[in-house]
DRENVOKE-805508 format. One record per residue (C-alpha): residue in one letter; y, z, x negated. Coordinates in steps of 0.001 Angstrom, whole numbers. Layout:
// DRENVOKE-805508
A	Y	Z	X
...
***
This chain:
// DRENVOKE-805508
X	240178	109949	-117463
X	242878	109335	-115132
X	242711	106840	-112395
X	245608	104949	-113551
X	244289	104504	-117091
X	241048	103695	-115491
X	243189	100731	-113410
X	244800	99619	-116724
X	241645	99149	-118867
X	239879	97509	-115719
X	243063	94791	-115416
X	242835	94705	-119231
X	239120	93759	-119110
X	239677	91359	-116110
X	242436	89795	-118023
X	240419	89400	-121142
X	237628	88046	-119297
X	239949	85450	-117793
X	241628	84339	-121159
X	238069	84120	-122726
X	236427	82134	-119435
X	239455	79885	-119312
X	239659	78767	-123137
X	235867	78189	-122963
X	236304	75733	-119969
X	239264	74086	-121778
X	237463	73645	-125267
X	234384	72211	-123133
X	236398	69735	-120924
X	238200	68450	-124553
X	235166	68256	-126461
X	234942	64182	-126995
X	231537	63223	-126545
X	229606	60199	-125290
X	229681	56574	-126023
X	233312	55093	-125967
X	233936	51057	-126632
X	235927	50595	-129788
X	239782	50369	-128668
X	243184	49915	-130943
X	245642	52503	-132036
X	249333	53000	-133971
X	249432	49389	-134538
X	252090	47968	-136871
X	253670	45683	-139223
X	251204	46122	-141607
X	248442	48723	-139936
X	245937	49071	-137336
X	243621	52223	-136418
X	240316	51401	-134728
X	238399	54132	-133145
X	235319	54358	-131298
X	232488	56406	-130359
X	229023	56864	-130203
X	226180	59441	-129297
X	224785	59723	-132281
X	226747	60695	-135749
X	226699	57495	-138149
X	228835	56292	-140537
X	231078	54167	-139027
X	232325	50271	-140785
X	234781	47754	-139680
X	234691	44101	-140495
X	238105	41939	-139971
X	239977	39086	-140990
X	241912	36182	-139372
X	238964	34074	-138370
X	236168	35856	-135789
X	233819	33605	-137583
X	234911	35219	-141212
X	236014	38361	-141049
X	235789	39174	-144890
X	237824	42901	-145150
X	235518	45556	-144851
X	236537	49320	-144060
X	233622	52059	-144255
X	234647	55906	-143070
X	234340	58213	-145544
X	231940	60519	-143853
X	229072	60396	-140373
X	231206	60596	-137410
X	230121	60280	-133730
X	234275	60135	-133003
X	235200	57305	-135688
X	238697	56330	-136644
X	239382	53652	-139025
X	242487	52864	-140636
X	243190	49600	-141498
X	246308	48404	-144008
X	247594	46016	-146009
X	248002	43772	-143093
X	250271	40736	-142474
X	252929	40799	-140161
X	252752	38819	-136912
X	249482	38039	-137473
X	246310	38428	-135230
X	243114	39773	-136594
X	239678	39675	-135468
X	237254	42965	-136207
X	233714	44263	-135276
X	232850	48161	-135525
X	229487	49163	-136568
X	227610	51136	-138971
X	225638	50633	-142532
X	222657	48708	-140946
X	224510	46457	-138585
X	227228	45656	-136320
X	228033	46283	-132415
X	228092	42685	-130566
X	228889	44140	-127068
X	232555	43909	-127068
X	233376	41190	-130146
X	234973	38525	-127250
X	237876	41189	-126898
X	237812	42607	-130323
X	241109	41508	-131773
X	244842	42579	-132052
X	248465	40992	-132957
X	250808	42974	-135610
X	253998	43841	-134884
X	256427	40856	-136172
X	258906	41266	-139217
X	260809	38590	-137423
X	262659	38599	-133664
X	260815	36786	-130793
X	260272	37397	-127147
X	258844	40642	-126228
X	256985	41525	-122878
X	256359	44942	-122442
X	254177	46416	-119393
X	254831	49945	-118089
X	251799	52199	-116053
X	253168	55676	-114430
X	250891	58621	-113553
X	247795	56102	-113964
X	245426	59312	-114467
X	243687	58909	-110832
X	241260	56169	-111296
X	239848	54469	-107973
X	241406	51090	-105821
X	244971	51773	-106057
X	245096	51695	-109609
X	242485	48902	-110197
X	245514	46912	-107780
X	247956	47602	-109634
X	246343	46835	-113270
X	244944	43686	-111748
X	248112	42439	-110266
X	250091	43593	-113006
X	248295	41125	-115554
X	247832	38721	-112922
X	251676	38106	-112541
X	252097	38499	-116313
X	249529	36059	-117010
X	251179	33856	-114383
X	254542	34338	-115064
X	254608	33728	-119472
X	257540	35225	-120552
X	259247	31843	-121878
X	258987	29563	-118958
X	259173	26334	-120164
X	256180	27671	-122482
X	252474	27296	-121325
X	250831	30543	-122129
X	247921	30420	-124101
X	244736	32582	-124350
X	245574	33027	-127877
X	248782	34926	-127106
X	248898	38431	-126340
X	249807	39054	-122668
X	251295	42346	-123875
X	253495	42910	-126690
X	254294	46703	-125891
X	252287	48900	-123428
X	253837	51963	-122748
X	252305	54903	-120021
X	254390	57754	-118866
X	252042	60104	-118742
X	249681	61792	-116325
X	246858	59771	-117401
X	243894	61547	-117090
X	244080	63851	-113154
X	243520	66622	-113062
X	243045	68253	-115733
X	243082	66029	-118806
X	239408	66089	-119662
X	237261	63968	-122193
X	235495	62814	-118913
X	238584	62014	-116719
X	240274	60101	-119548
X	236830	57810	-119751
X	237003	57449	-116123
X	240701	56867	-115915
X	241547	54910	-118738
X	238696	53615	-121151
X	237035	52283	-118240
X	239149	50738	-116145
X	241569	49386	-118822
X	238848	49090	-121519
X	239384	45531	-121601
X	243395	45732	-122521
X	242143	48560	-124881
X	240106	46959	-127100
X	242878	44097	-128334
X	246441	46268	-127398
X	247478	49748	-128676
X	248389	51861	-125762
X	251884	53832	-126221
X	252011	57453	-123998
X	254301	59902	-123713
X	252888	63868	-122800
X	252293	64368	-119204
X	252203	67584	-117676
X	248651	67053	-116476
X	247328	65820	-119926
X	248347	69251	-121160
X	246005	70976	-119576
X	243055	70338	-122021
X	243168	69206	-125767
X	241929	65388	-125096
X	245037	63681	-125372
X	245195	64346	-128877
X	242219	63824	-129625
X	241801	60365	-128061
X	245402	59004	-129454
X	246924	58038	-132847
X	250330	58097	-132467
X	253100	57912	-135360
X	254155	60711	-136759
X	255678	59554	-140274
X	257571	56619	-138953
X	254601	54125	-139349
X	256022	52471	-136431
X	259845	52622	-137252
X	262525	54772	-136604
X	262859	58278	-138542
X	259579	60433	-139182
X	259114	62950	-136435
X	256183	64971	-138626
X	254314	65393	-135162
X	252266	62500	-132470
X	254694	64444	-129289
X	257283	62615	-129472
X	258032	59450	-132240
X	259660	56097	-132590
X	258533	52108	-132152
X	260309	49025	-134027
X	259188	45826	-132028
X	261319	42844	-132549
X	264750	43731	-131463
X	264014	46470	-129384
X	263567	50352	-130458
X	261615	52736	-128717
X	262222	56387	-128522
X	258883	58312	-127132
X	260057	61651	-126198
X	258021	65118	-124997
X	259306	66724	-122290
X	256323	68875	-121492
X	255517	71037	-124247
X	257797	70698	-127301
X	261060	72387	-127359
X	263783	71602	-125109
X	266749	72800	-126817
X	269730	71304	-128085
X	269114	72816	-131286
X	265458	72309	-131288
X	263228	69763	-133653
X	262731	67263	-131130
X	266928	67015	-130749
X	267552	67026	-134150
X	264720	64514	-134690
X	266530	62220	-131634
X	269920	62119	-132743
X	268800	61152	-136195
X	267083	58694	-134771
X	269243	56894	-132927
X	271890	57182	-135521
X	269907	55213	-138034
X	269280	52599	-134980
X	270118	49334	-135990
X	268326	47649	-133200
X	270388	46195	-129931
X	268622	47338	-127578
X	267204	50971	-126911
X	264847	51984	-124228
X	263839	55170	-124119
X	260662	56869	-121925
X	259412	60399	-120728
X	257274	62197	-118296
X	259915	64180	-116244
X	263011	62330	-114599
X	266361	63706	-114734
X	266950	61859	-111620
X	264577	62050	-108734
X	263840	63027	-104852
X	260346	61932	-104758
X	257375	63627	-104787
X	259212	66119	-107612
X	262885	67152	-106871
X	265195	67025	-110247
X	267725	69581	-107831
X	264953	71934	-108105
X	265560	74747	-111302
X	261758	75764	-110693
X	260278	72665	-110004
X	258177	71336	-113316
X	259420	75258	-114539
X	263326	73157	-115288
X	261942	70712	-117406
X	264168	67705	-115410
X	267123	70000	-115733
X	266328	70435	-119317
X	266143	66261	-119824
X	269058	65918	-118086
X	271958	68264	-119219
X	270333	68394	-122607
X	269225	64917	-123931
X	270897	62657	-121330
X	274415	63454	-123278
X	272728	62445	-126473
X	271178	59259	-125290
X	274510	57984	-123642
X	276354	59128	-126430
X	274086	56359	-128374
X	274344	53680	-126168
X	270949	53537	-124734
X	270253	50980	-122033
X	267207	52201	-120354
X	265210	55214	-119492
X	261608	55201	-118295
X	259782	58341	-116219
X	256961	58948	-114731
X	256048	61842	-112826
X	257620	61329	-108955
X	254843	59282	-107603
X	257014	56163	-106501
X	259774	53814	-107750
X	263073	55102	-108215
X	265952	53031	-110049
X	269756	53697	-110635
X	272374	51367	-111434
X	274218	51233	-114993
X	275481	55031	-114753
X	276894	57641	-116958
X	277650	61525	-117366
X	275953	62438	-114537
X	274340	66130	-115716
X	274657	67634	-112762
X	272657	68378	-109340
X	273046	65470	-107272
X	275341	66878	-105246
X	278400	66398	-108258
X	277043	62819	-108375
X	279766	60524	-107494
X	281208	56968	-107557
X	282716	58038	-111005
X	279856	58136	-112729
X	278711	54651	-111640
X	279658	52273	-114975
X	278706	49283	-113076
X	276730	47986	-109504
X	276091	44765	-111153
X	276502	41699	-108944
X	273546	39532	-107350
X	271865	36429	-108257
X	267843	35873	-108245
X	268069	39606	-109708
X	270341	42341	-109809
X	272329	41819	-112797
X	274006	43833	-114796
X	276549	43260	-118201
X	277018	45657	-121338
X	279167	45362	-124467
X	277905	44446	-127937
X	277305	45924	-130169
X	275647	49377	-129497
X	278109	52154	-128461
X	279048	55145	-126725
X	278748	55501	-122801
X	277953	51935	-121697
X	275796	52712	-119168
X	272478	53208	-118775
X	269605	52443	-116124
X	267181	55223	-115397
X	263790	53988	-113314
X	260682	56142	-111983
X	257489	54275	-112338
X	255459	57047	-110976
X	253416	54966	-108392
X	250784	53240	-111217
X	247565	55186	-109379
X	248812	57101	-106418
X	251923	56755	-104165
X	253182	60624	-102728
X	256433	60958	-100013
X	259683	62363	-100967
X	263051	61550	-99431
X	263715	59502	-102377
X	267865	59883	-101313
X	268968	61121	-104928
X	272378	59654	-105145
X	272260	58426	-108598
X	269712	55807	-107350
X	270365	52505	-106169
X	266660	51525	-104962
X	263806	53692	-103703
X	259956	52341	-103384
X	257056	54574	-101958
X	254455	51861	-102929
X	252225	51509	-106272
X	253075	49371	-108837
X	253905	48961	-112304
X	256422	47672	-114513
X	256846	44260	-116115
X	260226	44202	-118957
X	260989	41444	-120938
X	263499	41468	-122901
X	264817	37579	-124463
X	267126	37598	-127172
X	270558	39309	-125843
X	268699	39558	-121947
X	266483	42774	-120839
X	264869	41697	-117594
X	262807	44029	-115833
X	260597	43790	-112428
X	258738	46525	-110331
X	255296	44524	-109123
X	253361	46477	-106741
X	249730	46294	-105966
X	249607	42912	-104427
X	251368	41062	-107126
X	254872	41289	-105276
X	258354	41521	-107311
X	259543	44013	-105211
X	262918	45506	-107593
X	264354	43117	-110072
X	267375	43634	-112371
X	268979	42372	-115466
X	271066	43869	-118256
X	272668	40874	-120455
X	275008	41947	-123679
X	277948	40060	-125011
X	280165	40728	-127914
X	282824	39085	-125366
X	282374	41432	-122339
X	284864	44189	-121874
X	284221	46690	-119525
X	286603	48336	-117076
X	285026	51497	-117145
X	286778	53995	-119311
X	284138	56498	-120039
X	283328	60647	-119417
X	285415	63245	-120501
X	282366	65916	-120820
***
């Protein structure tokens, strides 16, 4: 035998013994095993998944009602289980329910104080929605920011001549962009990063993530989430949990995957998104993904080979589409700070073709930056993009992208409420400080002087 086929079966071997070492260390690290408190999923008008686990297999049962002292509904799995998921239907909107998880011989007491959850309304009311970016490194930082996050919130009720009440829900909609489990994604690191820290908020509010680049490097996210997939939620049935819609109130909510499903402009996910938003009847339309069209933080969107083009991708693919349907906001992770444009449009280009052109509107100040659209919905409005990266860990970067109007290298969250025809939303950062606030109010009266894109 040669020496070069000698080479080519020992590289073959090597590369073998790789694929084989490397898909038993990611089945291991997504295997979901050890106790997990019981936490809410996918919940809706008229639906809520509970899930929990334990070490040993057991056939799971959940109790709920209206009343924590008579919870008469009873929901029994249909096989042992130590991962148990229960579906529960036939529920009243705008309602808030009580449950206990167990098995045949008794209930779990441990967590029943925070064992509750709100459907989503049939009617319109005030909606507060909390944002967490790149949360996936658990440790100080992000305890900060989760602590003065719902600190403010709880503070701050989002109708101020209303006294909040422990009965309310702090959070209507709770949406992460991703990243939430460093490095790697693992069964463990999502325990450590997010059932334990936010096990609390858990337990009583479903958590809404979009696919980060880091959670794709095991199976766990998938495992651990129920998301949507035949428009349970609202909007039009995606037929997979990467990327799906959410009806709350008078706000819709476009989840989108910019890590692993396909990019293209003639791909599933596009053809799923401009359905979408063309059976949109909603007013408002905020939209959220991992990777940021628009950033010079720790990631640079100029960059074709940084996050292997998938900013590029977002940008000159599905930015056209989302203006196109008048979206008003855009929410991404992955930059590990706060970045935050003004109302702009048809900018899908490298920041250097940014201009003054594509700026729809600066807004004008007051307590908050303010800005004005048109009702109702249409074409190439404007629309504010925002990084909230910073939710665990805060990286440098220039942060000099033209297309944005404030930069941030601290951690924090975001706080949006949005109030009949007014979106407000706030960066707080790890001490409890407003440190970006803006405004985007609609009016069937306003007229804008910008004339739209030609592209």
């Amino acid at each position: 035998m040669s020496l070069i086929k000698k080479l080519v079966k020992f590289l073959i071997f090597i590369a073998l013994a790789y694929a084989v070492g490397r898909f038993v260390v990611v089945f291991q690290g997504s295997l979901l095993t050890g106790y997990r408190a019981p936490y809410v999923q996918m919940v809706t008008q008229d639906s809520a998944v509970i899930r929990w686990m334990t070490e040993d297999s057991e056939l799971g049962v959940v109790r709920y009602g209206e009343n924590r002292e008579h919870m008469p509904s009873i929901m029994l799995e249909g096989s042992s289980n130590k991962n148990h998921i229960v579906r529960l239907t036939n529920l009243e909107p705008g309602t808030r329910y009580y449950y206990q998880t167990g098995k045949v011989s008794g209930y779990d007491n441990r967590h029943i104080e925070k064992q509750w959850f709100y459907t989503h309304p049939d009617t319109v009311k005030p909606t507060r929605i909390w944002v967490i970016g790149d949360s996936g490194d658990p440790g100080p930082v992000a305890d900060q920011v989760r602590d003065s996050a719902l600190n403010w919130m709880r503070e701050n009720p989002i109708i101020a001549d209303e006294a909040s009440s422990d009965a309310d829900p702090l959070i209507d909609i709770w949406i992460a962009l991703g990243d939430l489990a460093y490095t790697s994604g693992t069964n463990a690191q999502f325990q450590a990063a997010l059932f334990e820290p936010y096990g609390d908020l858990l337990a009583n509010t479903a958590i809404w993530p979009v696919y980060g680049n880091h959670d794709d490097r095991r199976w766990t996210y998938f495992r651990v989430f129920d998301l949507p997939q035949r428009g349970e939620a609202g909007g039009v049935a995606s037929k997979t949990e990467n990327y799906y819609a959410i009806d709350y109130s008078n706000v819709h909510f476009v989840m989108l995957d910019s890590q692993e499903s396909d990019r293209s402009k003639t791909g599933k996910m596009a053809k799923w998104l401009q359905r979408d938003l063309a059976e949109n009847d909603k007013p408002w339309v905020i939209v959220a993904f991992h990777h940021p069209p628009y950033t010079k933080g720790s990631h640079d969107s100029d960059e074709e080979y940084d996050s292997r083009g998938r900013m590029q991708d977002m940008r000159e693919i599905f930015l056209p589409m989302l203006e196109q349907a008048g979206v008003d906001l855009v929410l991404s992770g992955h930059s590990h700070m706060y970045e935050r444009s003004h109302l702009i449009d048809c900018a899908y280009g490298t920041s250097t073709e940014f201009s003054e052109e594509n700026i729809v509107s600066q807004g004008f100040e007051g307590k908050q930056k303010q800005y004005q659209k048109p009702l109702p919905l249409g074409a190439h409005q404007g629309t504010i993009y925002t990084i909230s990266g910073s939710s665990s860990k805060v990286d440098n970067g220039p942060m000099d992208h033209p297309a944005h109007h404030i930069g941030l290298r601290e951690a924090g969250s975001m706080v949006i409420d949005v109030v009949g025809n007014k979106l407000t939303a706030r960066f707080v950062n790890n001490e409890g400080q407003v440190k970006d606030e803006f405004s985007i109010t609609k009016d069937a009266e306003f007229s804008s002087a910008y004339q739209g894109c030609n592209r």
